[in-house]
C-alpha positions as CSV (number, residue, x, y, z in Angstrom):
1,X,27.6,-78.3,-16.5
2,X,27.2,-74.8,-14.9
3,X,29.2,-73.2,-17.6
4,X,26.3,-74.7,-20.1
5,X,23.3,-74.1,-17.7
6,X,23.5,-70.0,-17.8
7,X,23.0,-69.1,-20.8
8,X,19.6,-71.3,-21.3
9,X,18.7,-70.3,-17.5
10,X,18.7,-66.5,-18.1
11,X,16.7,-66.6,-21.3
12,X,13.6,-67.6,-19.8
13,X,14.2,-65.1,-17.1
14,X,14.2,-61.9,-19.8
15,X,11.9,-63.1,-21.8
16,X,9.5,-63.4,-18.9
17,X,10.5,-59.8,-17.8
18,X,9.8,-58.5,-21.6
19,X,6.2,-60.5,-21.3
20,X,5.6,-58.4,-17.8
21,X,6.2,-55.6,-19.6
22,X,4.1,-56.3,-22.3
23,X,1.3,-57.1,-20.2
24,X,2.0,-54.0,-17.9
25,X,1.6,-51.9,-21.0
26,X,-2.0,-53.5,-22.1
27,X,-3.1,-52.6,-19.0
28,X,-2.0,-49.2,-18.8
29,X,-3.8,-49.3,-22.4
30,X,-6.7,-50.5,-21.0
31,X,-6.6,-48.2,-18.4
32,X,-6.6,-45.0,-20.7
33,X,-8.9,-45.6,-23.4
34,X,-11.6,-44.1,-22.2
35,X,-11.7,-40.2,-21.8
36,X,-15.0,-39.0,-20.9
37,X,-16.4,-35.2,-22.2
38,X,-19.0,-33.3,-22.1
39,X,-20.7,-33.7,-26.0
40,X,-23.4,-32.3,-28.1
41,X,-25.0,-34.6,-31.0
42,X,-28.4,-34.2,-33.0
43,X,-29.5,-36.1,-35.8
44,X,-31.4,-33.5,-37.5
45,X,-29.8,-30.3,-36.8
46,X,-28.9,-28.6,-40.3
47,X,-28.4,-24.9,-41.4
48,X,-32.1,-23.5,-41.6
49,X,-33.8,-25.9,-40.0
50,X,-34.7,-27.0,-36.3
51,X,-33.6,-29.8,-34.4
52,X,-32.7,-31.7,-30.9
53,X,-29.7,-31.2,-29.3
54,X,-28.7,-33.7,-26.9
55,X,-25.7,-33.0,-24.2
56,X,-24.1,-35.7,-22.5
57,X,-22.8,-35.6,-19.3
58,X,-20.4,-38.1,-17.7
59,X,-19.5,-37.8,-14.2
60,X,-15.6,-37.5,-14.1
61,X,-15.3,-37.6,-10.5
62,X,-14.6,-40.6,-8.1
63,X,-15.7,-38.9,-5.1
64,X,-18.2,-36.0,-6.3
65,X,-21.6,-36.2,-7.9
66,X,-22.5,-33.3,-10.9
67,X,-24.8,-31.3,-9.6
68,X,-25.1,-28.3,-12.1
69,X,-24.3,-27.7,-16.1
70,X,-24.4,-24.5,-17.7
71,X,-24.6,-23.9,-21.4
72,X,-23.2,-20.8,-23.2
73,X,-25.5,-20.7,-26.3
74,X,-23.9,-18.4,-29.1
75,X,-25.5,-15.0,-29.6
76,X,-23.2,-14.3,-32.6
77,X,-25.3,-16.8,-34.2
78,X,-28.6,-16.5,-31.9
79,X,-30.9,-19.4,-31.9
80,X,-34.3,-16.8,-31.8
81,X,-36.6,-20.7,-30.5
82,X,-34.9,-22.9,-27.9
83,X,-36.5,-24.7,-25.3
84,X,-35.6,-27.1,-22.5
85,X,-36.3,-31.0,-22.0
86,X,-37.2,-31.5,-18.6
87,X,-35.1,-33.7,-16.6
88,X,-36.6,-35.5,-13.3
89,X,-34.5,-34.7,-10.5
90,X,-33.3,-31.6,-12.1
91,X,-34.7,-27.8,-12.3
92,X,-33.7,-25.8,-15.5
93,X,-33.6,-22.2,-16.1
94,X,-33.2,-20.0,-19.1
95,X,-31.7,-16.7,-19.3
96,X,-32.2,-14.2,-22.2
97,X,-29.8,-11.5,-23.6
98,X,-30.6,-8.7,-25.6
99,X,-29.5,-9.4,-29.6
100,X,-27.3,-6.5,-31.2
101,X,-28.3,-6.3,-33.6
102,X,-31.6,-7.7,-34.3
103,X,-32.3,-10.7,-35.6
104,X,-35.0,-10.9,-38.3
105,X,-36.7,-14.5,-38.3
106,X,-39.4,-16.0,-40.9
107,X,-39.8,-11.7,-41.7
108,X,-39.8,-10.9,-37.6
109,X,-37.2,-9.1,-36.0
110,X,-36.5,-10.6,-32.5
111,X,-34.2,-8.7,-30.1
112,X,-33.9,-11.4,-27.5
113,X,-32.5,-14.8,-27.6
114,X,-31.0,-17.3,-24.7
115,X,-27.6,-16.9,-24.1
116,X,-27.4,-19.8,-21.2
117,X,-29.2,-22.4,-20.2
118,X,-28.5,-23.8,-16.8
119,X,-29.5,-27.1,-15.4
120,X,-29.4,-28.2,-11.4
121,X,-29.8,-31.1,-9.8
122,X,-32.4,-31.2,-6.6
123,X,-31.0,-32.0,-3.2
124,X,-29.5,-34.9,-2.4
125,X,-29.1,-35.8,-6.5
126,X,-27.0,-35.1,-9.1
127,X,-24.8,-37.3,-11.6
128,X,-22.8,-40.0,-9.4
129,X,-19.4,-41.2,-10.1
130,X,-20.0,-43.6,-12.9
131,X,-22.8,-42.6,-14.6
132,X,-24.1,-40.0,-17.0
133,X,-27.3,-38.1,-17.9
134,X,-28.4,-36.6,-20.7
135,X,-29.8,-32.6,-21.3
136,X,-31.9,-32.3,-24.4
137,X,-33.0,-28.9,-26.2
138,X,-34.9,-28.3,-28.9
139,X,-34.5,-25.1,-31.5
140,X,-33.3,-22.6,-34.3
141,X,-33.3,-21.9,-36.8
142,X,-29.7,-23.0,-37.5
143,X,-27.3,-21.2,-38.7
144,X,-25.7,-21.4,-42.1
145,X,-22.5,-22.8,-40.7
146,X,-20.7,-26.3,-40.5
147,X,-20.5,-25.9,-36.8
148,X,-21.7,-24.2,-33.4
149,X,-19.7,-24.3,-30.2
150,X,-21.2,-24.6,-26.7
151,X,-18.6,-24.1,-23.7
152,X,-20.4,-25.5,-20.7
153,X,-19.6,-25.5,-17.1
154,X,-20.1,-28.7,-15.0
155,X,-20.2,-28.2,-11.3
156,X,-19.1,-30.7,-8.9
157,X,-21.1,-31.5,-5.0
158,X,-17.6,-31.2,-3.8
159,X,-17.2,-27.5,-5.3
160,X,-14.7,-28.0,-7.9
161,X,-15.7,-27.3,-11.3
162,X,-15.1,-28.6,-15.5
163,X,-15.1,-26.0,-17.7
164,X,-15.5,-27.1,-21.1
165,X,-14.5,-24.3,-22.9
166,X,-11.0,-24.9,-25.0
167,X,-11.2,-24.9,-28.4
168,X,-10.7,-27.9,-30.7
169,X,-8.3,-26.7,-33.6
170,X,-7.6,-29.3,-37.0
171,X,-4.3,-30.5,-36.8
172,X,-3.7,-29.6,-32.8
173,X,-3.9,-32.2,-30.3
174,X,-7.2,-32.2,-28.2
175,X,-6.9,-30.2,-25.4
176,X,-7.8,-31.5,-22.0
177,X,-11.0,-29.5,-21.5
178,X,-12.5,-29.2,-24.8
179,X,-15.7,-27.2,-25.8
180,X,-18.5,-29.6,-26.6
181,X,-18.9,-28.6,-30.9
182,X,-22.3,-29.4,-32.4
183,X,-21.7,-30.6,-36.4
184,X,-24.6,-29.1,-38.7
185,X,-25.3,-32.1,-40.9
186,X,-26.3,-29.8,-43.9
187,X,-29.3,-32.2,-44.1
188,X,-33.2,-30.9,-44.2
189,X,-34.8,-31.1,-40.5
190,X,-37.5,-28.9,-38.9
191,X,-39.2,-25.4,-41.1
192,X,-40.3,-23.3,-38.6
193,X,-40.6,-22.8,-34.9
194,X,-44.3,-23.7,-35.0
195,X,-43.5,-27.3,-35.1
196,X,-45.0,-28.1,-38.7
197,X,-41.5,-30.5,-40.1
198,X,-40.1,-30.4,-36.9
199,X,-38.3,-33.8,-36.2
200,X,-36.4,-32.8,-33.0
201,X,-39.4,-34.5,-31.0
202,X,-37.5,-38.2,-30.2
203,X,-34.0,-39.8,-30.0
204,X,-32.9,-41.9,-33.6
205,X,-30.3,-44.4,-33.8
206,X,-28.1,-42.5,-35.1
207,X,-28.2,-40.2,-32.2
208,X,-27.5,-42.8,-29.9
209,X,-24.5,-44.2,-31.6
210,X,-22.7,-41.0,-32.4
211,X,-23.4,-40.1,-28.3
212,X,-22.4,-43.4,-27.4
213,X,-18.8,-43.3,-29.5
214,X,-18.2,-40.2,-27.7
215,X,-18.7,-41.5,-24.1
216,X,-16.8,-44.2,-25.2
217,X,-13.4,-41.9,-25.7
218,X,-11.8,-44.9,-28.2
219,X,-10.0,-43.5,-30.7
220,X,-7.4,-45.4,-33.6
221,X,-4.7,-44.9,-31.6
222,X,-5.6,-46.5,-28.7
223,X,-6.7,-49.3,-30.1
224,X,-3.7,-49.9,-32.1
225,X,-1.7,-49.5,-29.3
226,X,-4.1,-52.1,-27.7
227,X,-3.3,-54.7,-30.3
228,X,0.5,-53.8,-30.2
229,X,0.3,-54.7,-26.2
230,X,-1.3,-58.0,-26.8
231,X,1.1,-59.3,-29.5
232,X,4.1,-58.0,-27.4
233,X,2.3,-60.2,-24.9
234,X,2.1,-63.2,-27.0
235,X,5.4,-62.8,-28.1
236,X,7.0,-62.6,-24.6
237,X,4.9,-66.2,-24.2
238,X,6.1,-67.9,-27.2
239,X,9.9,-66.5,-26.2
240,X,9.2,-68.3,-22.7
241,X,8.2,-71.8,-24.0
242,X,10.9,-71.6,-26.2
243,X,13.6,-70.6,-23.4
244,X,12.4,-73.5,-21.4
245,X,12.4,-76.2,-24.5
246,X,16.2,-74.9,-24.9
247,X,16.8,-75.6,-21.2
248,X,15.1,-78.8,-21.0
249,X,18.3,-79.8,-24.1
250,X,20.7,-78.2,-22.7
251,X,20.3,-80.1,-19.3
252,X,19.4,-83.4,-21.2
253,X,22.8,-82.8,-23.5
């Protein structure tokens, strides 16, 4: 009766084995899905125009809170009116650089723009692990482009540092540190820098759902492989109850 017993006894055991695998890998999936960056969104940014940008912020660290984030603006492609949410908790400074050349601006020539923008959390604060914060500026005009890049520091209480400055190419894998890339939606927002059409002034849904995907780090991939881990899963289940039924004849044959 041992010579029929084996067979049936070790099919449970591997199929069990392949479902602990299985369900190792969904974790490891679950595990991994998120991948937190530093972003920028605006729902009316467009070339021309003027609009909100809104940077978010997650805290990476276990152990460290953020206490700093500094913004390269572009002087390439200067905006000539930017200006800086406040943030409780947080102090913000802006520093200018001299345009070369010129810019000329609704028939003005303007020879300074911001080049960085630098916010910094108040003693004792800062961005703890597990949560985010938000950095909002308002300006342009735009330029007539699809896109503007914003590499951006983020400065840890523990002295280690992000920098957000690799660039995202098409066809390339992300890297691990990329830039935070602001799409011009090629829509009409703001006129002029007096504030006459300018819609920058509060938060829209879409805003909150483009900034909320990117927090969220989920991407196709993961979630197929999220699906693949739970029918490997389910199979390795079925296989068990099966293994056992076959058992259960063998011993009754």
């Amino acid at each position: 009766m041992s010579l029929h017993l084996s067979r049936p006894v070790r099919r449970p055991a591997v199929v069990l084995l392949s479902g602990a695998v299985a369900l190792t890998g969904l974790l490891a999936v679950g595990g991994g899905v998120a991948s937190a960056h530093v972003t920028v969104s605006s729902a009316d940014a467009a070339p021309g125009g003027y609009g909100k940008l809104t940077f978010r912020v997650p805290n990476e660290s276990d152990v460290a809170s953020t206490v700093a984030l500094r913004i390269q603006v572009p002087t390439d492609t200067p905006l000539t009116s930017l200006r800086a949410q406040p943030v409780p908790g947080w102090t913000v400074s802006l520093t200018q650089a001299q345009l070369d050349p010129p810019a000329e601006v609704h028939g003005e020539t303007v020879d300074q723009a911001v080049s960085v923008v630098e916010y910094r959390a108040e003693d004792g604060g800062g961005i703890a692990p597990g949560e985010f914060q938000e950095f909002a500026l308002s300006g342009g005009p735009f330029p007539d482009t699809e896109s503007l890049t914003f590499n951006a520091v983020q400065s840890y209480s523990d002295g280690s540092e992000a920098a957000w400055i690799e660039p995202t190419v098409d066809g390339q894998a992300e890297p691990a540190y990329p830039a935070p890339v602001l799409t011009l939606s090629g829509e009409g927002a703001g006129t002029n820098a007096h504030g006459s059409t300018d819609t920058a002034a509060g938060d829209t849904a879409t805003d909150t759902a483009s900034a909320e995907s990117a927090d969220d780090g989920t991407d196709g991939t993961a979630v197929t492989a999220l699906v693949l881990a739970v029918l490997g899963l389910l199979a390795g289940l079925g296989g068990l109850f099966l293994g056992l039924t076959a058992r259960r004849r063998t011993v009754s044959s």
